[in-house]
NUNUVEX-490010 format. One record per residue (C-alpha): residue number from 1; residue in one letter; x, y, z. Coordinates in nm, 4 decimals. Layout:
BEGIN
NODE   num   residu         c1         c2         c3
NODE   NUM        a          X          Y          Z
...
! end
This chain:
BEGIN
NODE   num   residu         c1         c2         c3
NODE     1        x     0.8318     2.6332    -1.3265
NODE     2        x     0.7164     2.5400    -0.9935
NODE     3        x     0.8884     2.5319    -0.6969
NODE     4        x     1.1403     2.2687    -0.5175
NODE     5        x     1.3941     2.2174    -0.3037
NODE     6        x     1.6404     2.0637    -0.4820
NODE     7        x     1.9476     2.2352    -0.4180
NODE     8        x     2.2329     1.9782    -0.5008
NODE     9        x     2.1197     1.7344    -0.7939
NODE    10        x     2.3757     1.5640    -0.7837
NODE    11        x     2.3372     1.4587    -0.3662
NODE    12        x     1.9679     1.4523    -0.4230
NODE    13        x     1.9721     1.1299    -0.6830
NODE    14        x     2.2112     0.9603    -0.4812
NODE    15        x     1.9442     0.9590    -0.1820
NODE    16        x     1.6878     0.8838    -0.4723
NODE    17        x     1.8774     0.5388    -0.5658
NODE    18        x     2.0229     0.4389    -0.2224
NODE    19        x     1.6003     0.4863    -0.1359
NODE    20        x     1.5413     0.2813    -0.4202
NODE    21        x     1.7607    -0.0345    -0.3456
NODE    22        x     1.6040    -0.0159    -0.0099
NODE    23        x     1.2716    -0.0058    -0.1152
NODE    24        x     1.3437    -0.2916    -0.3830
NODE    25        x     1.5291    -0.5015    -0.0885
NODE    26        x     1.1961    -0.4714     0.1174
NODE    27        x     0.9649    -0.5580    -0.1691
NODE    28        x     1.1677    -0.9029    -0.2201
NODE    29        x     1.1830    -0.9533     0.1662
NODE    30        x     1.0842    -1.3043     0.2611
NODE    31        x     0.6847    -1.3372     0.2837
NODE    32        x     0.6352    -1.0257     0.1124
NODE    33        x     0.3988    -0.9198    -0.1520
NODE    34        x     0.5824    -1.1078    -0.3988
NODE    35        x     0.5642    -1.3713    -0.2150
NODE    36        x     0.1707    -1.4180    -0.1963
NODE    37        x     0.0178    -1.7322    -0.3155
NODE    38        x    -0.3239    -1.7173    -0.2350
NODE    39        x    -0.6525    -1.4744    -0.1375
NODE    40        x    -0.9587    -1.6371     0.0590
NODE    41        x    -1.2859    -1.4391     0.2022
NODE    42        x    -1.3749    -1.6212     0.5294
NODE    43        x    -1.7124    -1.6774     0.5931
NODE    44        x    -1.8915    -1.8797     0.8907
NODE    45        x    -1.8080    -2.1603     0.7945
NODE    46        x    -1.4952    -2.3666     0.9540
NODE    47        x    -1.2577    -2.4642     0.6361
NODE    48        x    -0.9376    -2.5448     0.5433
NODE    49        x    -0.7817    -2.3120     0.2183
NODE    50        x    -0.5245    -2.4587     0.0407
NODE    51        x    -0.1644    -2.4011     0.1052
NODE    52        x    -0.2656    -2.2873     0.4818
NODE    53        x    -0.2770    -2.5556     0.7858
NODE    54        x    -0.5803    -2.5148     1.0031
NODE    55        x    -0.9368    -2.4378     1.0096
NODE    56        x    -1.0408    -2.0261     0.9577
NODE    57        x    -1.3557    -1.8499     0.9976
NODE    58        x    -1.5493    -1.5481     1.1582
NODE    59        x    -1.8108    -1.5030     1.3819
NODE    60        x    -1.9373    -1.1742     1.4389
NODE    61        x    -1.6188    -0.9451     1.4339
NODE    62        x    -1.4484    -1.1831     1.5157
NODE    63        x    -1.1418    -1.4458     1.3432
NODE    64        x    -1.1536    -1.7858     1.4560
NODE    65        x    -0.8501    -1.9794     1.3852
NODE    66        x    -0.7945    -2.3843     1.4429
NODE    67        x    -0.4653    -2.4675     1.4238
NODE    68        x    -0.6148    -2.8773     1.4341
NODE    69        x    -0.3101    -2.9614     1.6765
NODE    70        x    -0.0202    -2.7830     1.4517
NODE    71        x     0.1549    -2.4753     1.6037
NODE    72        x     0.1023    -2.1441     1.5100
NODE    73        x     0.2053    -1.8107     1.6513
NODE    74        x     0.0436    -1.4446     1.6414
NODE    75        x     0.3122    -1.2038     1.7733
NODE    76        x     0.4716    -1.3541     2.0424
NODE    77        x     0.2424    -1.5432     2.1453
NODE    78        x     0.2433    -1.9459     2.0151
NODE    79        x    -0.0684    -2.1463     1.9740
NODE    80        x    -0.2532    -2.5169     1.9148
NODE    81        x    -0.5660    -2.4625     2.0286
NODE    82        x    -0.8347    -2.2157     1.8919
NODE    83        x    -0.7723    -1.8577     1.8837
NODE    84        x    -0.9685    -1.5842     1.8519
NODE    85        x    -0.9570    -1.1572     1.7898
NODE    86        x    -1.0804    -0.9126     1.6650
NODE    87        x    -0.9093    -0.6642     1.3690
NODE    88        x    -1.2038    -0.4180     1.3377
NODE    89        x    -1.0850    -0.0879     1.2981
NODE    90        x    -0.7576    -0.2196     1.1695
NODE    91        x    -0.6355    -0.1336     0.8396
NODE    92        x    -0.3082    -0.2642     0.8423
NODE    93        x    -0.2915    -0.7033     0.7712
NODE    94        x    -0.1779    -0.8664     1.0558
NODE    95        x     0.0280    -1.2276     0.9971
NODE    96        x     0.0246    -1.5689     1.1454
NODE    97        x     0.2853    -1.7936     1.0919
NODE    98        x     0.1673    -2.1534     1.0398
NODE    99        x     0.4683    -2.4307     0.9852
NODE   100        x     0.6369    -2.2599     0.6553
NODE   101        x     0.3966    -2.0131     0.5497
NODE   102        x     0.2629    -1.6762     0.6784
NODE   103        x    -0.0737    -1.5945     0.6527
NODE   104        x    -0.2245    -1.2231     0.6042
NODE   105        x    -0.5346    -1.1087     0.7568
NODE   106        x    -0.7154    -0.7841     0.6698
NODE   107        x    -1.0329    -0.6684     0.7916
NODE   108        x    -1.2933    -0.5583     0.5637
NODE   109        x    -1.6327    -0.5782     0.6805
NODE   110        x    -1.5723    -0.9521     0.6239
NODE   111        x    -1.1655    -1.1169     0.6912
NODE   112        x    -0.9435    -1.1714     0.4147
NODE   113        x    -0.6864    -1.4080     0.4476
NODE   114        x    -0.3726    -1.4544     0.2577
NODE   115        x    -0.1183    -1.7534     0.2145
NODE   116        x     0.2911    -1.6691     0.1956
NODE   117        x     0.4906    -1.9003     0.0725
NODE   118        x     0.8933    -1.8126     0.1297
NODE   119        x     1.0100    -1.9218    -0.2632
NODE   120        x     0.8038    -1.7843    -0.5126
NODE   121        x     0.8560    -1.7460    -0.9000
NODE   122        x     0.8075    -1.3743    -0.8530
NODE   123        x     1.0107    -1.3042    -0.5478
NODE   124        x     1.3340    -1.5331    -0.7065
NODE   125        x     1.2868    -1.3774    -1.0060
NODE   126        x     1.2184    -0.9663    -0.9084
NODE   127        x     1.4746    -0.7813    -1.1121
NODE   128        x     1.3062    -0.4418    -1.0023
NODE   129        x     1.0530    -0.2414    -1.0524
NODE   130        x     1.0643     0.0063    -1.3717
NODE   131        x     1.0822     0.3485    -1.3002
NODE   132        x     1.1275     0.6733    -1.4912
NODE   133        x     1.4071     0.8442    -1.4866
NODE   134        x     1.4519     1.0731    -1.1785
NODE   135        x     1.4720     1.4914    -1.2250
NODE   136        x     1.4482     1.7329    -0.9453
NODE   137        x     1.1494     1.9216    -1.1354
NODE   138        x     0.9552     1.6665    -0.9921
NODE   139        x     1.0306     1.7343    -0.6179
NODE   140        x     0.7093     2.0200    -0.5772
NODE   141        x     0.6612     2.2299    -0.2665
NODE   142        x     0.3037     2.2404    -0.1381
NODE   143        x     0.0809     2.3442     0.1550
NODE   144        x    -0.0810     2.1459     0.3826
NODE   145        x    -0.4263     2.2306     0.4382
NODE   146        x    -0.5874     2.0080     0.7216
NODE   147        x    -0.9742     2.0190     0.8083
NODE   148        x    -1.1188     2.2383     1.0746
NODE   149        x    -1.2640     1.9159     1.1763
NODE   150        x    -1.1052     1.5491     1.1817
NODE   151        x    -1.2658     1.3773     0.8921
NODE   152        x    -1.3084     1.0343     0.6344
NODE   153        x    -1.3338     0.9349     0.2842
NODE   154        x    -1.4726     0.6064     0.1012
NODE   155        x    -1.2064     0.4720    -0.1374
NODE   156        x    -1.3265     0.2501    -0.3990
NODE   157        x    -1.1062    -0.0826    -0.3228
NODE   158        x    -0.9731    -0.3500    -0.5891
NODE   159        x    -1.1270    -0.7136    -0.4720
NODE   160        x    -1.3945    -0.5449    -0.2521
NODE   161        x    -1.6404    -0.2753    -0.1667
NODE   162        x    -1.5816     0.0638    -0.0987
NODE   163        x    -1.3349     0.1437     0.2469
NODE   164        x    -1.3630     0.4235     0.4633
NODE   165        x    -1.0170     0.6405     0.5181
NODE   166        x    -0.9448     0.9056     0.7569
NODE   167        x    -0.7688     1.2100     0.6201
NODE   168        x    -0.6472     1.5063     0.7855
NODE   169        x    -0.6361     1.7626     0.4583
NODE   170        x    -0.5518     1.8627     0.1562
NODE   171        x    -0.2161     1.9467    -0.0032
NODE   172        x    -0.1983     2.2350    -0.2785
NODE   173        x     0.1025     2.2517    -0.5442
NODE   174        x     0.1436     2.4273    -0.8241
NODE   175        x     0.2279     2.2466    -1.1534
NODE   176        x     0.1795     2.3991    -1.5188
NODE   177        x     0.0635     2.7019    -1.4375
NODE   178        x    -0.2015     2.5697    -1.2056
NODE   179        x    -0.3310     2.5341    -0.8480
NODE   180        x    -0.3627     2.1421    -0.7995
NODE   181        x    -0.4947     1.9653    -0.4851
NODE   182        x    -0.4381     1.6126    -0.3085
NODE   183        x    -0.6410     1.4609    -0.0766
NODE   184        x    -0.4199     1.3278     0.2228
NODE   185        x    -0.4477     1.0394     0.4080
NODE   186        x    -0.3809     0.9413     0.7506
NODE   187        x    -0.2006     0.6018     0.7976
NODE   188        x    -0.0098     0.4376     1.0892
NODE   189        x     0.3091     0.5322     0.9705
NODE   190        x     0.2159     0.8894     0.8808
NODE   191        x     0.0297     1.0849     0.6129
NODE   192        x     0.0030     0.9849     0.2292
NODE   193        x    -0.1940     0.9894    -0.1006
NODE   194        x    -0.3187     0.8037    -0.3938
NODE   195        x    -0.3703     0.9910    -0.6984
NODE   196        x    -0.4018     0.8860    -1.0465
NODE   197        x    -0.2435     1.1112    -1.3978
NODE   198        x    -0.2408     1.0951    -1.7596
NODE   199        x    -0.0116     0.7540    -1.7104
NODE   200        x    -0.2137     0.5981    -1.5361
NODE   201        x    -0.3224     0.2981    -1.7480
NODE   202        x    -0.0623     0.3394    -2.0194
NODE   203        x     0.3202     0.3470    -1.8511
NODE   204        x     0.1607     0.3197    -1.4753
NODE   205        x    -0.0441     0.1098    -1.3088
NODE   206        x    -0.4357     0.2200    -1.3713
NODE   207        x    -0.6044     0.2039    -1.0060
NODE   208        x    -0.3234     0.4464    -0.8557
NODE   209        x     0.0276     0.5515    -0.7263
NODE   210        x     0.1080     0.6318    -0.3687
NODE   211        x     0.3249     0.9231    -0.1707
NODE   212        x     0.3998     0.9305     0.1238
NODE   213        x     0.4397     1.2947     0.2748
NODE   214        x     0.6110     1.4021     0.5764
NODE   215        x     0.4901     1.6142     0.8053
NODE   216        x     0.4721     1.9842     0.7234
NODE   217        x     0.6608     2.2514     0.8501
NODE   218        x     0.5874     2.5016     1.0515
NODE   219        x     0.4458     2.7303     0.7908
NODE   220        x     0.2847     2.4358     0.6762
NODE   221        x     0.4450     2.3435     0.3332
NODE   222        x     0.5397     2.0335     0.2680
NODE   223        x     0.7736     1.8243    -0.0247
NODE   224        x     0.6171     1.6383    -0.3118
NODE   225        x     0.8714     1.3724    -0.3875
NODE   226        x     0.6774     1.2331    -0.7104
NODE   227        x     1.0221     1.0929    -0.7644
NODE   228        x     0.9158     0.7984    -0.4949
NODE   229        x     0.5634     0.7279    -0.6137
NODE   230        x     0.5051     0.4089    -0.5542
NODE   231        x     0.2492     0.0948    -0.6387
NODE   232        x     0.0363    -0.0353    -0.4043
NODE   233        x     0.0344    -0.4272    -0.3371
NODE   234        x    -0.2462    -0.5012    -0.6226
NODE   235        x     0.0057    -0.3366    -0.8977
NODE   236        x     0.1926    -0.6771    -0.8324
NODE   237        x    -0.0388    -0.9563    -0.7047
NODE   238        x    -0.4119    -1.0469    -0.7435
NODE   239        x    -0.3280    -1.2348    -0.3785
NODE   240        x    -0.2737    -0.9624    -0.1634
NODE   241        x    -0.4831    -0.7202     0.0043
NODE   242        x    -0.7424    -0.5143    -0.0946
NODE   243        x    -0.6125    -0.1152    -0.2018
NODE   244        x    -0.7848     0.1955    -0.2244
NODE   245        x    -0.8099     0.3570    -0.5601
NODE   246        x    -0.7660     0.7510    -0.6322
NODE   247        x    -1.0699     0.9521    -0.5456
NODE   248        x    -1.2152     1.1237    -0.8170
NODE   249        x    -1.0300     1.5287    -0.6739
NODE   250        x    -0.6542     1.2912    -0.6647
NODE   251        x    -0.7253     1.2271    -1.0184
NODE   252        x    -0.4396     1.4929    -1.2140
NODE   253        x    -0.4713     1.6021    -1.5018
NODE   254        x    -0.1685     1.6256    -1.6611
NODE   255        x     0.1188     1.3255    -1.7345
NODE   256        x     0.3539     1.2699    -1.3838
NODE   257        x     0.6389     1.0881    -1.5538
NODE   258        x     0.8339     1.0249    -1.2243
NODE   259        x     0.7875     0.7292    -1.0257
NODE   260        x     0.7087     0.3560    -1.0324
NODE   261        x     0.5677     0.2479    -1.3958
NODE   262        x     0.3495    -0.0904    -1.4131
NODE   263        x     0.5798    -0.3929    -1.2144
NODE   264        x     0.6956    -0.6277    -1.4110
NODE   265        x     0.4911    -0.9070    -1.2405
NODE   266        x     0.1464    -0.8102    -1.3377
NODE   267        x     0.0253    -0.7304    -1.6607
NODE   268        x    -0.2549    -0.4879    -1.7283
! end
């Protein structure tokens, strides 16, 4: 069997469900994913999208936004008149609120925006997300293995072209007998990985799960949770934005029944 740290099973899936209703309460959260009601690629162009007040376009590597007299706010900051930034080298979306909806933007070579909307079918009617059922033999101890030198990967991405990711390693775990590895990534909250199994496409979503990982300790292992995989935005919404699928090396071979299972809300 391979190793974990699960000492006390019973303390253990207590954590696992109070993380759970957590994770569910921010899913549902007002002008979340759930709550998405529209996707638009800007172009040069100045043009209203539906749903969203204003004019929006880019220029350059730049977003251009018109609020046409109607009051808008980025941050802190509150605004009539035309605004303008730049997101490149962004991944995160960054919002605007406009009267009573939120709108996303993500950079991607070209800006993506996405319309809010507070009361959706989807976010008043979220009862969850299936999950299977949680066991300690899926909490695996591995070792973090970062580059000699800092380095990237291009993702494939759902809705667009390939995206370049930095990552700072790889993560080796043992499972069945074998040596497995995991690409890491390196987000702004920390590291984390896609990977896709022998689920993937029948119980879980196809394009990928994510884990996040904490940092490793001093000898360098660190926890595999596969407990809290979790979807990414386009396992729920064709209006939200873009996400990274599993490199080919994330791509296990063998079933990891633990985890998030296909939402409820979108159909494969």
């Amino acid at each position: 069997m391979p190793k974990n740290d699960v000492k006390d099973v019973e303390t253990y899936l207590a954590d696992w469900r109070a993380w759970r209703a957590g994770w569910e309460q921010w899913l549902s959260r007002p002008f979340g994913w759930l709550s998405a009601v529209s996707m638009s690629w800007l172009d040069e162009t100045p043009r209203a999208y539906d749903g969203i007040p204003g004019l929006w376009w880019h220029e350059g590597d730049d977003v251009h936004i018109d609020p046409q007299g109607a009051e808008m706010s980025y941050g802190d900051e509150k605004f009539t008149t035309e605004k303008t930034f730049s997101l490149v080298g962004v991944d995160d979306e960054a919002r605007v609120v406009a009267g009573d909806v939120e709108v996303g933007i993500t950079y991607r070579e070209l800006y993506m925006i996405v319309g809010y909307e507070l009361d959706t079918p989807k976010r008043r009617d979220f009862k969850g997300v299936p999950t299977f059922e949680p066991g300690p033999e899926w909490v695996l101890t591995g070792r973090f293995e970062p580059h000699d030198e800092p380095q990237s990967v291009v993702l494939d991405s759902v809705g667009w072209r390939r995206h370049e990711h930095d990552t700072p390693g790889v993560v080796r775990f043992e499972y069945g007998g074998e040596e497995h590895e995991l690409l890491v990534l390196q987000g702004a909250a920390g590291m984390n990985t896609v990977f896709a199994d022998a689920t993937s496409g029948v119980t879980t979503y196809p394009l990928c799960r994510a884990l996040n990982i904490d940092a490793p300790a001093a000898d360098g292992t660190v926890t595999l949770d596969f407990n809290r995989a979790y979807n990414l935005p386009c396992a729920f919404s064709d209006f939200v934005p873009v996400c990274p699928a599993a490199p080919q090396r994330n791509r296990l071979p063998f079933a990891v029944e633990a985890g998030e299972k296909i939402p409820r809300e979108k159909k494969m």
